[in-house]
C-alpha positions in Angstrom: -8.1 -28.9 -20.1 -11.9 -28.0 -20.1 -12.7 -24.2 -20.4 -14.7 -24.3 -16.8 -11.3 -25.6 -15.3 -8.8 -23.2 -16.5 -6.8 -20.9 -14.3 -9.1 -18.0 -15.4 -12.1 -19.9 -14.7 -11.1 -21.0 -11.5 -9.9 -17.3 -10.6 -13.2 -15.8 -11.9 -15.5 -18.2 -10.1 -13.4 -17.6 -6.4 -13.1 -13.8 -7.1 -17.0 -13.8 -7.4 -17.5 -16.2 -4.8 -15.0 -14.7 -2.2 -16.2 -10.9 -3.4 -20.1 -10.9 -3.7 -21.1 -11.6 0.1 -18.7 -8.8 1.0 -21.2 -6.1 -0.2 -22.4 -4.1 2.2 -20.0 -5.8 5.0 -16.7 -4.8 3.8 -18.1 -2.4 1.8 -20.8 -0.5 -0.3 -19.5 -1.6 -3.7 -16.7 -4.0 -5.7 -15.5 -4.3 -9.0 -13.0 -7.0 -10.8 -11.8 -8.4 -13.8 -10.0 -11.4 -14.5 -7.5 -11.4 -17.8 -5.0 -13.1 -19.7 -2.1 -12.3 -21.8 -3.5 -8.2 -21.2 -7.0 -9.4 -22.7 -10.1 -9.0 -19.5 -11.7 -12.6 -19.9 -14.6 -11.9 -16.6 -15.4 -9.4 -14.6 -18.1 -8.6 -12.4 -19.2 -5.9 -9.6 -21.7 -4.8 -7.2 -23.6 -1.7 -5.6 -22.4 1.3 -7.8 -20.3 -0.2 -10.0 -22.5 -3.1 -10.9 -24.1 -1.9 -13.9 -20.4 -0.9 -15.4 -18.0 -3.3 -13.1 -15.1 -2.8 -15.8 -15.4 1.5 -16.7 -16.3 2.3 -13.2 -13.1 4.2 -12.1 -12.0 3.8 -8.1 -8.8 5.5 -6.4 -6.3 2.7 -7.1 -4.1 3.9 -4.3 -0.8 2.2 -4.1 -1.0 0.7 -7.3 0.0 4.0 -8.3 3.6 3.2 -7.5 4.5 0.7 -10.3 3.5 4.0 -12.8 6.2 5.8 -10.6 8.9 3.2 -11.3 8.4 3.1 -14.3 8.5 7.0 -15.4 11.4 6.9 -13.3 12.8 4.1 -15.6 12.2 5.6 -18.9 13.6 8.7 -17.1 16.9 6.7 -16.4 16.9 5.6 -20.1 16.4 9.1 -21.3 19.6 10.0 -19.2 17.8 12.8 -17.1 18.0 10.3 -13.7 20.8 8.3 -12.2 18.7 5.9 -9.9 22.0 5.4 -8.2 22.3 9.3 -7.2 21.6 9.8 -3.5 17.9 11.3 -2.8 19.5 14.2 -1.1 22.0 15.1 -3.8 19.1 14.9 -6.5 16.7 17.0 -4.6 16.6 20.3 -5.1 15.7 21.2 -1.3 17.6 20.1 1.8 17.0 16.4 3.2 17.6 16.3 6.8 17.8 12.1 7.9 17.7 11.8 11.2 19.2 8.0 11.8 21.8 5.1 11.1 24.8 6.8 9.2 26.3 4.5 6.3 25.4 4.4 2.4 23.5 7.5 1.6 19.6 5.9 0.1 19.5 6.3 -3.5 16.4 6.4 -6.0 17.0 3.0 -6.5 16.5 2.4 -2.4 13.7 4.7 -2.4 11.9 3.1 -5.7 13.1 -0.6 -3.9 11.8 -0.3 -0.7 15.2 -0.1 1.3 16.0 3.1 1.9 15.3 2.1 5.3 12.8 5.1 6.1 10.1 3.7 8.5 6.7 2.6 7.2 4.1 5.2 7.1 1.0 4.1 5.8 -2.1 5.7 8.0 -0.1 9.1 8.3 1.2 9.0 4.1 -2.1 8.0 3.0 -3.6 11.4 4.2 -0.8 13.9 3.2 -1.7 13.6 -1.0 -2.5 17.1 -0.9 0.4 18.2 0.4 2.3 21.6 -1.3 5.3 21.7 -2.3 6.3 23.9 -0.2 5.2 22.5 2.8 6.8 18.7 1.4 10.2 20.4 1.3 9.8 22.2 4.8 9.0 18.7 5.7 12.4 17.0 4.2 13.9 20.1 5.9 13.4 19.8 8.9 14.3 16.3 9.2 13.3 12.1 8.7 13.8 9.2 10.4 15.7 6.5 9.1 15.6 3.2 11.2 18.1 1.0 8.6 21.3 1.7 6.6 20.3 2.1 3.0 20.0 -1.1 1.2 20.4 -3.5 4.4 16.6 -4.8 4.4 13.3 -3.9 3.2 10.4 -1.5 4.9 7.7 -0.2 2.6 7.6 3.6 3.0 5.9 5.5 1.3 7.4 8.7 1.7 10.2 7.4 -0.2 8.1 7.7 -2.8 7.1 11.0 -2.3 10.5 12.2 -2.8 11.3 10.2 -6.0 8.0 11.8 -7.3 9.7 15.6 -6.6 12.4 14.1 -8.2 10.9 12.8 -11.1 9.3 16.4 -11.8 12.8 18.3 -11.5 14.5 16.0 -14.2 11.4 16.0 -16.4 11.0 19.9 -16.1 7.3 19.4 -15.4 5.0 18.6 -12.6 4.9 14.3 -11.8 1.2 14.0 -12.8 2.4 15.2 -16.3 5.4 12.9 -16.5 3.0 9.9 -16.0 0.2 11.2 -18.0 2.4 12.0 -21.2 5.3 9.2 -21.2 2.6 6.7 -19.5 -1.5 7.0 -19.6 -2.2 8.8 -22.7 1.0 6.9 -25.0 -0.3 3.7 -24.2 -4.1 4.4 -24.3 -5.2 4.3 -20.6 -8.0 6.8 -20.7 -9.9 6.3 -18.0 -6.9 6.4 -15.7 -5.6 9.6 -14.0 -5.3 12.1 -11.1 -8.7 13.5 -11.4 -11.8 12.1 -10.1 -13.7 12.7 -13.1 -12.0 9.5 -15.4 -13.6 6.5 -16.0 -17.0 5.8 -18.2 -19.2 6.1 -15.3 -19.5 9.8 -15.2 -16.2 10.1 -12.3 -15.1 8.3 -9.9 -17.1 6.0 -7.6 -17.3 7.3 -3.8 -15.0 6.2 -1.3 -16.8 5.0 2.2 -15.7 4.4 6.0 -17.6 2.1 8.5 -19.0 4.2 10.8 -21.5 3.1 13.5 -24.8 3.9 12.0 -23.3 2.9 8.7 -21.5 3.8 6.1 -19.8 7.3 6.1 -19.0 9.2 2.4 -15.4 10.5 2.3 -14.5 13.0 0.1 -11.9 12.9 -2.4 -7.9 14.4 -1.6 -6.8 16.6 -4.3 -3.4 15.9 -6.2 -0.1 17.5 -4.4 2.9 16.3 -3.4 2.2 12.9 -2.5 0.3 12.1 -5.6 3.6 9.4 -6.5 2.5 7.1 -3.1 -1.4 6.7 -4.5 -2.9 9.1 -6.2 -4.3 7.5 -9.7 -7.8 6.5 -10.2 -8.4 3.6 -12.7 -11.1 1.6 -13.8 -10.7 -2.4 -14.1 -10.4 -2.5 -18.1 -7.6 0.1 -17.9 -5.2 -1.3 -15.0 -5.9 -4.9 -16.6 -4.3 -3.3 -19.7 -1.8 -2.1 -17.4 -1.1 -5.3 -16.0 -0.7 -6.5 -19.4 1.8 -4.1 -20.3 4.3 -5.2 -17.3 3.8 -8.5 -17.6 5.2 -8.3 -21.4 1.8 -9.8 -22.3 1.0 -6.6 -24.5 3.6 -5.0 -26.7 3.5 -1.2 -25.5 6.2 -0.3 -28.2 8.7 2.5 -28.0 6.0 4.1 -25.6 7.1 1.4 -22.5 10.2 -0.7 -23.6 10.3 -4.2 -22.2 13.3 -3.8 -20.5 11.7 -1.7 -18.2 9.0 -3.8 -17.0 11.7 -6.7 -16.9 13.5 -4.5 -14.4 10.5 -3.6 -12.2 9.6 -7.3 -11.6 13.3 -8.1 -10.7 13.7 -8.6 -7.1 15.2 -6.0 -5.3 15.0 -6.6 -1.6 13.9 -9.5 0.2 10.9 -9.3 2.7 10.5 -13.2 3.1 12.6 -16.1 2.4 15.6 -16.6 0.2 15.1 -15.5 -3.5 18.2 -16.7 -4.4 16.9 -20.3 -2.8 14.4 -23.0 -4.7 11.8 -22.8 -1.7 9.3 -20.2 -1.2 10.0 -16.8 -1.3 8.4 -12.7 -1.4 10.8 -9.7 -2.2 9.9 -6.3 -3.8 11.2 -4.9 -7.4 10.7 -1.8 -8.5 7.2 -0.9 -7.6 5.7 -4.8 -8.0 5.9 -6.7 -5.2 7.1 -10.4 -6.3 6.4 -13.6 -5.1 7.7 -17.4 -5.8 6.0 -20.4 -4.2 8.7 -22.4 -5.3 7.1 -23.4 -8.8 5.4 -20.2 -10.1 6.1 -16.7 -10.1 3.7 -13.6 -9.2 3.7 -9.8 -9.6 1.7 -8.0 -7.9 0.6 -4.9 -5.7 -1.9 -3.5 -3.1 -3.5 -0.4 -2.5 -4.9 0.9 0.8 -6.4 4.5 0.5 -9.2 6.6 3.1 -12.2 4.9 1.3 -10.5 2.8 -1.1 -8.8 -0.7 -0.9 -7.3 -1.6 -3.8 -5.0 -5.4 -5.8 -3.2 -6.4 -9.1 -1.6 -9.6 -9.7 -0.6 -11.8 -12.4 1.1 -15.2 -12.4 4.8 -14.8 -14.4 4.4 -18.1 -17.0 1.0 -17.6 -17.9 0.5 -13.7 -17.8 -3.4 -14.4 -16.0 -4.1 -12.7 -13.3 -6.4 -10.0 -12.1 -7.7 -6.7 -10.3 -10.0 -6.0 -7.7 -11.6 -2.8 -6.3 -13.7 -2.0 -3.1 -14.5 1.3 -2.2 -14.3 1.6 1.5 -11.2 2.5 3.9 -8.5 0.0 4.5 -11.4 -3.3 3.3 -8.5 -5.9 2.9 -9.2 -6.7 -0.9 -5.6 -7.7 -0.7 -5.9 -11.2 1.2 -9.8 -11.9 -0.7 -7.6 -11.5 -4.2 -4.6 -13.3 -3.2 -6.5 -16.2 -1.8 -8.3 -16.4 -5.1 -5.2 -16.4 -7.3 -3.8 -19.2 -4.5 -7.0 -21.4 -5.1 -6.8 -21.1 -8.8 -3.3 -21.8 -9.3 -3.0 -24.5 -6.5 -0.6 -22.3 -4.7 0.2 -20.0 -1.4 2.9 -21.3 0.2 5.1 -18.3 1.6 7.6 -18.5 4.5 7.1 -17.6 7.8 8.3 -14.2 8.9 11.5 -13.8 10.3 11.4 -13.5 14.6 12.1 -9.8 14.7 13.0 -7.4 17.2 14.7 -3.9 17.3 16.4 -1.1 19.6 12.9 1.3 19.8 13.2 5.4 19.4 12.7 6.6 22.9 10.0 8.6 21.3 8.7 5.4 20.7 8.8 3.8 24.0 7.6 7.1 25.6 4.3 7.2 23.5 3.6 3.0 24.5 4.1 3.3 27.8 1.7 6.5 27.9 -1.0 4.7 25.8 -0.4 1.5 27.4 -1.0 3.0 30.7 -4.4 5.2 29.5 -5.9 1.8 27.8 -5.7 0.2 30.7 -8.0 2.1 32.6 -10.5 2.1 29.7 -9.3 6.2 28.9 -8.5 7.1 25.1 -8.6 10.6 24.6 -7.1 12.9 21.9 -3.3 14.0 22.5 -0.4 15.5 21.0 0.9 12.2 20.6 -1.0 11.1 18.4 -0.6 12.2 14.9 -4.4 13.9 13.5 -4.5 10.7 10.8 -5.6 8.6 14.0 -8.2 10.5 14.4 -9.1 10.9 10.7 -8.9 6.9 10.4 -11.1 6.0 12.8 -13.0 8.9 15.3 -11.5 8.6 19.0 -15.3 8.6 20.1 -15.6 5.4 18.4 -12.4 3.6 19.4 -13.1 4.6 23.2 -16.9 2.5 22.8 -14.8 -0.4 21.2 -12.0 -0.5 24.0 -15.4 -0.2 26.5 -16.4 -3.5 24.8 -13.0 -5.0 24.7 -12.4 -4.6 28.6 -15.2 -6.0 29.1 -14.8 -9.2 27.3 -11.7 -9.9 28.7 -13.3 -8.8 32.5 -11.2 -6.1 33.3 -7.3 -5.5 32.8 -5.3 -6.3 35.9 -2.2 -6.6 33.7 -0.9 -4.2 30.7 1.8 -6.5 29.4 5.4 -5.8 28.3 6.3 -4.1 25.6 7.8 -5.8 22.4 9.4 -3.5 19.6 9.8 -5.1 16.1 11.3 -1.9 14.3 12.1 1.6 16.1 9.3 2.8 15.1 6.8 -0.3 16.4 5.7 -1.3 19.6 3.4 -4.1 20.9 2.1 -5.5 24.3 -0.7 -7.8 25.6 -2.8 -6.7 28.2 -5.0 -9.1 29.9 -8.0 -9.8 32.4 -10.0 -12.8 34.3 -11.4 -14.0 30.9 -9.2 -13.1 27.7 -6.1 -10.5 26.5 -6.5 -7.9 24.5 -3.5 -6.9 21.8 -2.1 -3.6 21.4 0.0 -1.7 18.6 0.7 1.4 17.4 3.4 2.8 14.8 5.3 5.9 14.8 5.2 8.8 12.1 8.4 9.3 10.1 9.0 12.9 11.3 12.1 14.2 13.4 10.0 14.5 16.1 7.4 11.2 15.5 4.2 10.6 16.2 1.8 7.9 16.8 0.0 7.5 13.5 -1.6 4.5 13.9 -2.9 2.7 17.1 -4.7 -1.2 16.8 -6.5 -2.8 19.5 -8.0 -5.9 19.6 -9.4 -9.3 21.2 -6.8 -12.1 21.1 -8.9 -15.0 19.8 -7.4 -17.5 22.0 -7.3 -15.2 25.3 
């Protein structure tokens, strides 16, 4: 096979291609690096971290959850953590789930994604800083849990949270340590860490948000209690290497045994498909999210941060892969990444999702027909409802002129639609005018008494 038509190649020209007309639009800056067998073969990046694409050090965000697995792995080997033990038997502060009774969730849940605690992205992705203290008032006073342990995957990442406190009680030292002394420093990833200050560029690169006259700086969360969901910063040399590590592709000797990465890219819990079948497939392991088109095999996770969007993947057989940085909120490097690895490797099928629906909270239905009905009349103001991450995601003076524009595209609402519910904690309708329809969302916090943390609206392209 000519060099130009490899895998890597091919991956390196459509990462470039797919990633350079983004600056400035999805945001200020990029960085990537394609590699094979744990070796960066190209990279390449733009606005501030052009001049050093692979030492220029962004917030990796969730990525930071396959370093969680696997300190709770070697922790599990070490025999200070049965990943079988309930969460509320191995805390050391009261957990109050409020939900389904059945199987008690277990590390294991929690690290796999079924401990059936409702997702909890916009509202998780701002609580980093969190005390201690105020995390186990938190647990205290109650969760929601929408599924019995282990009956089907939802990506929470306050699940996360509480393996983290976990982690720290067996180790007898705070998380960040665990990671930093059984993980970052044993097996050479320097310019990785908590702090803002890693990488070769002098710290960090800024995070951004879109804001109407531009683009709007965000400072940096400080490490706390949620640090286990997101909290690492990594440049693209050093989370290459990292990728190299799991995907067996680098030896990491007594430091990361193998066995460990073999049992974070095991399949867990399905989220589409049949694993178990020959077709298409996507299931989570132990903080990788894996992926079978039938043929091939891929590991790989995403990161979604206030100013930071973050992807890893590799492809099983051949250990290539890569990682992609941009450094504005929520930017979607996710789909520009996987589309790349899908063109290179002649992939992407996947299986549709399953037709879902569910019994809502009444909190839940309370909160969409109270938003429904403000929307609309074109209103959108601040509330109790609404959890202060909505407002922190996106300014409610901003969302109101976008509504403004949406109404009037669609001529006016003169219906506000039904509303659909496809967890407890989810709820959907379609409002529509004379000329188009305009689709509505929001999502509920986990907290005993939840609230809206995240609220979408937008044109249907079809009307």
């Amino acid at each position: 096979m000519p060099a130009d038509a490899s895998p890597t190649a091919l991956l390196a020209r459509e990462l470039a291609g797919r990633l350079d007309p983004r600056t400035g639009v999805s945001a200020p800056a990029h960085a990537w690096g394609v590699f094979e067998q744990g070796a960066l073969v190209a990279s390449g990046g733009s606005g501030d971290a052009e001049a050093m694409a692979t030492r220029t050090a962004f917030r990796v965000a969730s990525c930071t959850k396959s370093f969680t697995a696997a300190s709770a792995l070697l922790l599990a080997d070490d025999g200070l953590l049965d990943l079988d033990e309930p969460l509320a038997e191995a805390l050391d502060v009261p957990l109050r789930l409020i939900g389904p009774t059945g199987a008690a969730p277990t590390v294991r849940d929690a690290l796999s994604m079924r401990a059936g605690l409702p997702t909890d992205d916009p509202w998780a992705d701002r609580q980093e800083s969190m005390s201690d203290d105020d995390f186990a008032r938190l647990l205290g006073e109650g969760v929601r849990v929408m599924w019995t342990a282990g009956e089907r995957y939802e990506y929470s990442n306050l699940g996360y949270a509480i393996v983290g406190r976990i982690i720290a009680l067996r180790a007898r030292m705070p998380f960040r340590r665990v990671v930093e002394t059984r993980l970052l420093e044993p097996l050479g990833l320097t310019e990785t860490g908590f702090d803002a200050s890693v990488g070769a560029a002098g710290g960090a690169i800024a995070g951004f948000r879109a804001a109407p006259d531009g683009w709007e700086r965000l400072p940096f969360t400080g490490p706390g209690a949620f640090s286990p969901i997101g909290g690492l910063f990594s440049t693209v040399a050093d989370l290459s290497r990292w990728c190299g590590i799991l995907a067996g592709s680098i030896d990491a000797g007594d430091a990361l045994a193998a066995s460990v990465s073999e049992r974070m890219r095991h399949p867990h819990i399905r989220i589409l498909g049949d694993p178990a079948g020959s077709g298409a497939w996507q299931a989570y392991g132990l903080g990788l999210v894996v992926r079978s088109d039938g043929v091939r095999r891929f590991l790989a996770h995403s990161g979604g941060y206030p100013g930071f969007s973050s992807f890893m993947t590799w492809e099983a057989g051949s250990g290539a892969g890569a990682v992609a940085f941009e450094n504005a909120t929520y930017a979607g490097v996710t789909a520009v990444v996987r589309d790349a690895m899908d063109a290179a490797f002649d992939s992407g099928v996947l299986p549709e999702p399953d037709a879902a629906a569910a019994e809502p909270w009444p909190e839940t239905v309370q909160a969409a027909e109270r938003v429904r009905a403000t929307l609309a009349t074109g209103t959108l103001d601040p509330d109790p409802l609404f959890d202060p991450c909505v407002e922190l995601d996106r300014p409610f003076s901003w969302r109101r002129a976008d509504l403004a524009g949406l109404i009037d595209a669609v001529g006016g609402v003169d219906r506000a639609g039904v509303l659909a519910h496809e967890t407890p904690a989810r709820a959907a309708w379609v409002m529509r005018g004379p000329t188009g329809a305009i689709r509505c969302s929001l999502m509920m916090t986990p907290h005993a008494e939840p609230r809206v943390q995240r609220l979408d609206v937008a044109l249907l392209p079809d009307g």
